[in-house]
C-alpha positions in Angstrom: -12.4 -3.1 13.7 -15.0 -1.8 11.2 -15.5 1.9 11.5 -17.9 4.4 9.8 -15.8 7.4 8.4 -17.9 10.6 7.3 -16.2 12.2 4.0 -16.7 16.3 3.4 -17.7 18.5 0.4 -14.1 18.7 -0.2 -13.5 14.8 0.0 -11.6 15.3 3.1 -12.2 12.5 5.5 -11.3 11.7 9.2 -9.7 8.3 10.5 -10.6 8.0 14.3 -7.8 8.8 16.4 -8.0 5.1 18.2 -6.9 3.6 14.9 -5.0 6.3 13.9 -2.9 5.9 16.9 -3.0 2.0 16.9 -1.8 1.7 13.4 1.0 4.7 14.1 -0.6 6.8 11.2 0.6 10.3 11.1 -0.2 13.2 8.7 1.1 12.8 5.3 1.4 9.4 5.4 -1.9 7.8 3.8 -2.0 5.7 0.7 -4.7 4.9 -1.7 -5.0 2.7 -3.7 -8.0 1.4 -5.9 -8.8 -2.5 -5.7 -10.9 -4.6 -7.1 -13.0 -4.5 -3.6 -13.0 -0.7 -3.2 -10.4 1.4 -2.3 -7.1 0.6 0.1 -5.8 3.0 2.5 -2.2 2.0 3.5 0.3 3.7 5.3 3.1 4.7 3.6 6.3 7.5 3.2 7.7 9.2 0.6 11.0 10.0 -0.1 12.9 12.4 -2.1 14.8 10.8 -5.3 17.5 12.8 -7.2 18.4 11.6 -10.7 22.0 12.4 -12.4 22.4 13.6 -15.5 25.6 12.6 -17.3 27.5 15.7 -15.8 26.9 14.9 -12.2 27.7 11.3 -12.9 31.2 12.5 -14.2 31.7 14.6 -10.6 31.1 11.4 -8.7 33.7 9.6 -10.8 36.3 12.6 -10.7 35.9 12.8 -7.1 35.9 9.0 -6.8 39.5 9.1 -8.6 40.9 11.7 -6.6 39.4 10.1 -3.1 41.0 6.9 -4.4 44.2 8.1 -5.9 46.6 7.9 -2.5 45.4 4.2 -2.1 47.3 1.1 -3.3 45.2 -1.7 -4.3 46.4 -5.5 -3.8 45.7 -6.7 -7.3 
């Protein structure tokens, strides 16, 4: 399907709802990516990431010991 897509002022630009709809494309979840050919629009997701510092990391393993401590483990 080879569609012609107008593109604002603002670089905003409108995918036809028949292909959004056939590809399951909702708001917010549009990738683009430069190619060699021109640019890629894929869908895609983003997820929230949390990264530990040393003093959370020690939480985990404090809690781990406690969570762990009533169990006996076949060696």
């Amino acid at each position: 399907m080879t569609k012609v897509i107008n593109i604002n002022g603002r670089g905003t630009l409108t995918l036809p709802k028949e292909l959004r709809q056939r590809l399951g494309i909702k708001a917010g979840q549009i990738v683009a990516e430069e190619t060699d050919e021109g640019i890629l629009l894929r869908v895609g997701a983003a997820f929230p990431v949390e990264i530990y510092d040393e003093k959370r990391l020690a939480e985990f393993s404090r809690n781990n010991e406690t969570a762990l401590a009533g169990y006996r483990f076949k060696r």
